[in-house]
N, C-alpha and C positions, 0 to 999 in steps of 0.2 A: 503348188510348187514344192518340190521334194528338198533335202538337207543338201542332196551334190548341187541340184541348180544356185540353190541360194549361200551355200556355201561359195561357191565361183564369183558371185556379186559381191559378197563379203571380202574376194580377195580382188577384186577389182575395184573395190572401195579401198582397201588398203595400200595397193597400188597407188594411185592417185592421188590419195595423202601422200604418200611419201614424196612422192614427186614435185606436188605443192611445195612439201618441206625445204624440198633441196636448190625450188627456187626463191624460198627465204631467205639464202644463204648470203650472210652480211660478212666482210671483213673489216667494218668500223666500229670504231673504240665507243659507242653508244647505243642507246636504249636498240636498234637495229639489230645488236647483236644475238640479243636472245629469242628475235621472228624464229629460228631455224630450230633452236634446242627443245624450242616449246613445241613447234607442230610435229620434230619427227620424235620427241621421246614420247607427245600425246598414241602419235599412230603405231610406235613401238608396242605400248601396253596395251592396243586395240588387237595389234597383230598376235600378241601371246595368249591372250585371253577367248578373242575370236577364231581365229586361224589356230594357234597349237591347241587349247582347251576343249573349246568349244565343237570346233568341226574339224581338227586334225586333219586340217592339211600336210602332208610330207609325213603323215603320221601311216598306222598299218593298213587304217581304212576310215571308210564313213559311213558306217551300220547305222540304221537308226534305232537300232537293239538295243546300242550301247546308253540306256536310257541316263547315265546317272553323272553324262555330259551335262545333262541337265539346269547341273548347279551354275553352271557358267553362264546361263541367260540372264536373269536379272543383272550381270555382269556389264552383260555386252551390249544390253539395251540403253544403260545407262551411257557405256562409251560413246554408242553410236548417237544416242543423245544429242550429246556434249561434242564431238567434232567438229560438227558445221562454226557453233560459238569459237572452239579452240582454234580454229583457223583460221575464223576471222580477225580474233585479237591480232596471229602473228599477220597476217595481211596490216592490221594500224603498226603494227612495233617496227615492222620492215620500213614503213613511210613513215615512220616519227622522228629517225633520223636526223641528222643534218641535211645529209645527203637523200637526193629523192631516189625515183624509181622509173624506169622510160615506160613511155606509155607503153608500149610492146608487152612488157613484162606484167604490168598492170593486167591489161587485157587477157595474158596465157593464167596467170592466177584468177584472176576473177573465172574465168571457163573451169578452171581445174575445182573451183570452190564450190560453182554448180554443181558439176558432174558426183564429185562426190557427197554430196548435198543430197540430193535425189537418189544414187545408190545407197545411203544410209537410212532415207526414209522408206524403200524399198525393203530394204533387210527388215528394219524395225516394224514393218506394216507386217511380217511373216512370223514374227517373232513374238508379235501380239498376241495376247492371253486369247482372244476369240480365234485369230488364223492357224494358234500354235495346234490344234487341234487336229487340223488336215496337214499343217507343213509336219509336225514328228508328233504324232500321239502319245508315244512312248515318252518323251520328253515331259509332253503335257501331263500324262498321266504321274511321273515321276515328279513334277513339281506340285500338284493337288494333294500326293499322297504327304509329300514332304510341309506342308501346310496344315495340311490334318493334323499331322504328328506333332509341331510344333503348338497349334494350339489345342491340345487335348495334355503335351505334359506341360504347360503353362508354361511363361516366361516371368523372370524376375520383374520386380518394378524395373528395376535400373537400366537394364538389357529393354525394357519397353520405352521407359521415358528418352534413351538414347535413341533408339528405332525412329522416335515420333519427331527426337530436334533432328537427325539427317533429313526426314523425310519432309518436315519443314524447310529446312536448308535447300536442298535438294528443289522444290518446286519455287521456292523464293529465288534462287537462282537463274531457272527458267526460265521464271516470269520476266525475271530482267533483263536478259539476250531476248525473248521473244516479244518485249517491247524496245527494246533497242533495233530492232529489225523491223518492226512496224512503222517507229518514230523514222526511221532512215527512208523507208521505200513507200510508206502508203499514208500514214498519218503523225501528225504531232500535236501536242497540249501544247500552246502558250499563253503566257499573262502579260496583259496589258502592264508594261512599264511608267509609260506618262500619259500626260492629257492630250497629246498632239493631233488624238481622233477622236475628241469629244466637239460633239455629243453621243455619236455614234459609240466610242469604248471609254469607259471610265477605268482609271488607274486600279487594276485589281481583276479586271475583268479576265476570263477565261475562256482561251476559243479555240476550238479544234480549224485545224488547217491542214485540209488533203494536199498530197504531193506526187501521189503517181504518177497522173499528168504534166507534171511537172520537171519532169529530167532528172528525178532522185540519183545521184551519185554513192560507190561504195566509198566508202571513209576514207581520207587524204586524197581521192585519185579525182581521175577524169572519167570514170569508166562508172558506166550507170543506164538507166533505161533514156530511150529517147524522148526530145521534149514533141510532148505531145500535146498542147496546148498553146493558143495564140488569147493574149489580153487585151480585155477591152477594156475602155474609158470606166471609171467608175469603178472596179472592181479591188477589193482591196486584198493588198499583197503582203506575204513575210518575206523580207529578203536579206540579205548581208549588203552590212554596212558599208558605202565603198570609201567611208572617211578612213578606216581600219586598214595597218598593213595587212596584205596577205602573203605575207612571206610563209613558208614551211614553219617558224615557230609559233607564229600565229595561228598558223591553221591547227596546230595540236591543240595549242590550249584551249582552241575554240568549239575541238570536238571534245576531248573532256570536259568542259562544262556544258555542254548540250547534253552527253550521258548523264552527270549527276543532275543536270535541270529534268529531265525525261523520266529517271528513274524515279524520280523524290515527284513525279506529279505538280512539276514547277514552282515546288515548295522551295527548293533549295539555289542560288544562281550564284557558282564562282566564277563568274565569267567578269570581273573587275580589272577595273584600272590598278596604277602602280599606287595609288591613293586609297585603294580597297571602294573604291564607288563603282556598281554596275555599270558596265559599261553597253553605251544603246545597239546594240547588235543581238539578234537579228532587230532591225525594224518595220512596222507595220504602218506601211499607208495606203492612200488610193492613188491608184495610176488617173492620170489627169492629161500626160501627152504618152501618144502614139505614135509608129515608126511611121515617118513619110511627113510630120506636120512639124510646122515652127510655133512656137508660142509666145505669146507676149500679155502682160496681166497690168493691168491699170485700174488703183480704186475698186479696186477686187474682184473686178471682172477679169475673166479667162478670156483672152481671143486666139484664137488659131487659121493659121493659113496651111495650103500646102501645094505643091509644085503647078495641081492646075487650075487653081487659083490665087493669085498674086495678091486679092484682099483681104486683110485679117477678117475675120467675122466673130462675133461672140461664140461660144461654148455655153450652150443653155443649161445641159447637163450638169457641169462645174456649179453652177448656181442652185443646185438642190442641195449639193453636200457641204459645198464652201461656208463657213458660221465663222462669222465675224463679230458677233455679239453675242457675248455667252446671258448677258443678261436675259435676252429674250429666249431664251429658250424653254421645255414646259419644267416644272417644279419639280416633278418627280426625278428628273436627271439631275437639274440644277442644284440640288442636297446634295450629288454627288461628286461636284466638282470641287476642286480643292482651290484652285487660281483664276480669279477673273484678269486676263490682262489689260481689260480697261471697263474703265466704270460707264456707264451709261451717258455722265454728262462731257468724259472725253470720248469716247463715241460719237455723239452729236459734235462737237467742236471739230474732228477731223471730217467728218461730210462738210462742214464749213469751210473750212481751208478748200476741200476738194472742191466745192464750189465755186468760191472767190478765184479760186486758180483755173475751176474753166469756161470761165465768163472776162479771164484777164485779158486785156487785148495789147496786144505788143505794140501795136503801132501808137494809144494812146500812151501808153507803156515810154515812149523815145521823148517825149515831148514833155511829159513829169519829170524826167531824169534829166535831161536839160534845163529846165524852169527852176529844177532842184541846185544844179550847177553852178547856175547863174546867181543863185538866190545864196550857195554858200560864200561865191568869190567878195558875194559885196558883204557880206556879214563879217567876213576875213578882213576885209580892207577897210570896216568900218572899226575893227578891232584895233587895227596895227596903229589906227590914229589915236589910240589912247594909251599913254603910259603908262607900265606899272600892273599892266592884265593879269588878275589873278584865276589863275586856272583850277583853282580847289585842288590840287592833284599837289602831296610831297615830291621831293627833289627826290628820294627814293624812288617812285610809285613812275616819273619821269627817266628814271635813267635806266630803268628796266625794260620797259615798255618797248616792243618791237612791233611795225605792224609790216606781218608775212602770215603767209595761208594758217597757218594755226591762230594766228588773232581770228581769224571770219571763219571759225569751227563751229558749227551749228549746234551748238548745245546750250546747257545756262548760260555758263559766263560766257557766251558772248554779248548778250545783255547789261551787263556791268563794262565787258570791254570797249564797248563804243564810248563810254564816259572817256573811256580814259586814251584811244586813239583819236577821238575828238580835240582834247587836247595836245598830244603829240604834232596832228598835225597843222595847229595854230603855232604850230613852236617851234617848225619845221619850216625851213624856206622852200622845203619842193613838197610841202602839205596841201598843196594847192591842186596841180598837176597830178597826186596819188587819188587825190581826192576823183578829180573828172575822167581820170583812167578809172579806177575803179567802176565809177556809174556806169560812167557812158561805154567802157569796151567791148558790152556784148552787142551795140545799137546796129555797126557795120557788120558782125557775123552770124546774124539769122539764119539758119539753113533750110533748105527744103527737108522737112522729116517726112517727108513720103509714107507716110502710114504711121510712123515710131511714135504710137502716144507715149510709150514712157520717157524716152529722148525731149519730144516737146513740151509736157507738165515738169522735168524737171527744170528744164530752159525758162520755164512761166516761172516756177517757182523759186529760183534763184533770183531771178531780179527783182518780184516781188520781195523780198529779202532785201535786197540792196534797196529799194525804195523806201522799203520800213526802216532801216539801219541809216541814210542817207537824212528822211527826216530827223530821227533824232539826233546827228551831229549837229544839224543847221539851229536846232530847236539851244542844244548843249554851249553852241557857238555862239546867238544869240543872248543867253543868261552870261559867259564871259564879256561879249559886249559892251549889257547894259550893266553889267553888274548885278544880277541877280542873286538875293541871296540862296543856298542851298535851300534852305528851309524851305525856300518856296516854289521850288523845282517841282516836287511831286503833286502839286495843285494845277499845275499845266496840262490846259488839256490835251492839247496840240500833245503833248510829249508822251501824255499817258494812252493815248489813243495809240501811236509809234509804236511805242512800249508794247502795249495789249495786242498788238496785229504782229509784233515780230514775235510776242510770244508763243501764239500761235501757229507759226510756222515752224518756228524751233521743234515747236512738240508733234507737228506733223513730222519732221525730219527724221526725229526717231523713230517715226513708225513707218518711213517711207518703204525699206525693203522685208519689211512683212508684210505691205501693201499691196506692193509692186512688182515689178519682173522686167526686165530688157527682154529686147529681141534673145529668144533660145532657138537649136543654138545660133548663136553672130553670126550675124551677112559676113560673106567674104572680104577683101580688104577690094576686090572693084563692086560691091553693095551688093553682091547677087546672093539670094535667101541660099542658105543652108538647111538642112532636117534632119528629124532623128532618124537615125538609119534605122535599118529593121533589124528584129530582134533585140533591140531596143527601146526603153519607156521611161519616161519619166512620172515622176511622183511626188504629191504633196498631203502632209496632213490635213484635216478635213478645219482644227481650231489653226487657223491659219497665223494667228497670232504668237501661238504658243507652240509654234511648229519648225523645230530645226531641222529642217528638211531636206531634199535636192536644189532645192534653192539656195541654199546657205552654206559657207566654210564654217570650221570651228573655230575659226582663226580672223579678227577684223582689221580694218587698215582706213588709213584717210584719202578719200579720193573727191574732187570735183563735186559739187552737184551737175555739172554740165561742162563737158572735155570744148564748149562753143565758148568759151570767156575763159583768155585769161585769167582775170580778177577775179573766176570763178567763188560764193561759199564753199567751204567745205565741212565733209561730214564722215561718219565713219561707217563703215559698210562691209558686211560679211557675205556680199552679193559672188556666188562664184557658182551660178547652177551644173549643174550634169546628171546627165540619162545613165538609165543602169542596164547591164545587158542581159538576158535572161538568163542567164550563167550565176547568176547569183540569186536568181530569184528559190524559194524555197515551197512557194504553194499560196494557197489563196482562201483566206479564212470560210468557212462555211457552217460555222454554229459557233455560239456563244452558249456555253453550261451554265457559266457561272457569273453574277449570280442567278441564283434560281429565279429573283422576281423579274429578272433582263434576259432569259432565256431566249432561243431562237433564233433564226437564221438572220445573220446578220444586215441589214436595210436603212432604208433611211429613218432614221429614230433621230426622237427630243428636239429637233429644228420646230 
């Protein structure tokens, strides 16, 4: 290709920039405003340098004689360089905004940003030291000779070590648009944040995550390659957080610190709250539900149904990666974990509870809580016949005391609170009637749970509670009676057995919704199953314990153990699941660098 053909490209490159430029054009009073100044004064000095210097356009002619044009090449390689990066910057400044940008617009820049993209790799593939030789000899020959010359009269140190920091500058620059453009469309570095997929990633870990397949978007927009990838169960993904606004100021700050995370080799992460603590975005789990299925998890089994099948069934798969007990895992990982969320002997204690709870039989379940009833009314009535019942409890400790759903809140003191509703309700003329409402309200509203193990264990569980709690009043009731002294309260066995079974429940309560899952997403309000729609997936960390997940708010609140009682326990619960759409999904890990001794593609490891 001769200097006029390529010369024409050169000004169809220049072209195109401008045109770019002029639809940067912002009239608002922020960071928008300088998209337009930056891309058409960049293409201005392109046009003087290239176009008047170089290949005289509008000039007298375009000899390739005139060899001594020449100097203006290492010029114009450099601008042509730097374009594609200087354009893309005003493409973020125009969308950084307040104000966005219509897709329309999007879409006609993104085209303008190719096209000149590819005509400037074009120029510069001609312009290169091997092709310069057949596009202008003379050129070529004119810059050899001018090399010669310079290093034969030598150069200053200062004129040298200046040369060496641009030309260091100069490629450290590069490097950085040309992994910001990599990180954006094909791949990214990231570091494991927390434990939430251990065993599989320890905190610190480092693992490339392809994205091309993936729907990579240009920066602030909607405009990107198509997604070209569908997920399957098991695979684990990077995605944005959807606890996070995503409003327009969100989204900048959150492409600024992707650039300095990316640049720096994710040494570096400003992507913090107002508190300056990292905030978990992106994050990385395994996809666990699929578009088209409903899920539901009980005692840490995954079950799944879907439209043409109406029966949950287990998810065998889930059972390979799900780790419930970090204790058991091999040694070599287990040094690298920093938080066990539960020790070995409340790991056994909660298979216990799970057991007791599915061997409980409800119907024998009506007939103890009646027996219990019965057993407190005459304990009541044997009391009122003695004068002077000293209730242990101060006149303070009595006139504070309320019992409403925060009394039967499933944590410690609810253990200490039965002491002291026990007495309330010896003191109380409708202590009687709160008393057999409480037991007995859930006896009449059993429902059919048609499949819902988490609806029917919480149902067991709750009255098993009421039965442990019920004991100890009658036991509490009994010592006021006979007049027992305190001191001999905790020798009871009756009462320390109550005691020991309610405390065990308590402690399962707290681990209920890391355990567990309702129906996802909820039957409709006439019971008919709902499902993830497509293009949608849901996700959970692999240490299931330790994993604020799609299962979880950030946010917790007191609700029921079971909306079937009334007199329900209550507990508190950050239970709010949701599926994420592939629109946020970012790519799919597929190598772990670092560390070196955990290298390799990432699998099932340390279970």
């Amino acid at each position: 290709m001769d200097t006029r053909k390529l010369s024409k490209i050169a000004f169809a490159c220049f072209c195109l920039s401008f045109v770019f430029s002029l639809t940067s054009l912002s009239f608002h009073s922020d960071v928008s405003f300088f998209a337009f100044p930056l891309a058409a004064a960049f293409s201005l000095i392109l046009a003087h340098f290239a176009l008047k210097r170089l290949f005289r356009l509008g000039g007298v002619s375009v000899p390739d004689e005139d060899a001594g044009r020449a100097v203006h090449v290492p010029v114009v390689r450099v601008l042509l360089q730097y374009l594609p990066y200087v354009l893309l910057i005003s493409f973020v400044l125009r969308r950084a905004g307040e104000s966005g940008t219509p897709f329309a617009l999007d879409v006609v820049q993104v085209v303008l940003w190719l096209l000149v993209s590819v005509l400037a790799i074009v120029v510069l593939h001609f312009l290169g030291s091997k092709r310069l030789k057949r596009t202008a000899p003379n050129w070529n020959q004119f810059l050899v000779d001018k090399k010669y010359a310079e290093k034969k009269a030598g150069r200053s140190f200062f004129r040298w070590l200046l040369s060496e920091i641009v030309s260091w500058i100069d490629a450290l620059v590069q490097a950085v648009f040309m992994v910001l453009l990599l990180n954006i469309f094909i791949v990214q570095l990231y570091e494991i944040p927390s434990e939430s997929m251990v065993p599989e990633f320890l905190v610190k870990d480092r693992v490339v995550v392809f994205k091309f397949l993936n729907g990579p978007k240009f920066p602030l927009s909607d405009v990107g390659l198509p997604y070209m990838k569908n997920y399957d169960r098991g695979d684990i993904v990077v995605f944005r957080n959807p606890h996070y606004s995503a409003d327009r100021k969100s989204e900048v700050r959150t492409f600024l610190s992707q650039l300095v995370y990316m640049c720096t080799l994710t040494m570096k992460n400003i992507n913090v709250d107002a508190d300056g603590k990292p905030k978990a975005d992106p994050l990385v789990k395994r996809v666990v539900g699929v578009p088209g299925e409903q899920l539901m998890m009980q005692d840490g089994i995954l079950y799944s149904r879907t439209e043409g099948s109406n029966e949950f069934k287990k998810v065998d798969l889930d059972s390979s990666y799900a780790c419930w007990n970090l204790n058991g895992v091999k040694s070599g990982v287990k040094e690298g974990i920093r938080e066990f969320p539960l020790s070995q002997n409340s790991y056994e204690s909660m298979l216990e509870v799970e057991s007791m709870r599915n061997s409980f039989d409800l119907d024998s379940a009506k007939k103890t809580c009646s027996d219990l009833a019965v057993e407190f009314d005459s304990l009541v009535s044997s009391l009122e016949s003695h004068d002077g019942a000293d209730f242990s409890l101060s006149p303070n400790e009595m006139s504070v005391f309320f019992i409403d759903s925060a009394s039967m809140f499933a944590s410690s003191p609810l253990l200490q609170n039965v002491r002291q509703i026990s007495a309330e309700l010896v003191s109380n003329s409708a202590g009687r009637a709160w008393y057999k409402k409480f037991l007995l309200s859930w006896v009449d509203s059993v429902p059919d749970f048609k499949g819902d193990l988490y609806s029917e264990a919480n149902f067991k569980l709750n009255v098993m509670m009421k039965i442990s709690i019920a004991k100890m009043m009658n036991r509490y009731v009994m010592f006021y009676s006979e007049k027992v002294q305190t001191s001999e309260w905790q020798n009871d066995v009756a009462l320390s057995s109550a005691i020991a079974d309610l405390d065990k429940l308590v402690g399962y309560v707290s681990l209920l919704d890391r355990r567990n899952m309702p129906i996802f997403p909820a039957n409709a309000e006439d019971g008919s199953p709902r499902y993830i729609p497509d293009g949608s997936y849901f996700m959970m960390g692999d240490n299931r314990f330790n994993s604020l997940d799609m299962r979880h708010s950030y946010e917790s609140w007191t609700v029921p153990l079971t909306p079937f009682d009334e007199y329900s326990v209550t507990y508190s619960t950050d239970m709010a699941p949701q599926y994420v759409d592939k629109s946020r999904m970012l790519g799919t890990t597929a190598y772990r660098f670092w560390p070196v001794s955990r290298k390799g593609v990432p699998g099932h490891t340390g279970m």
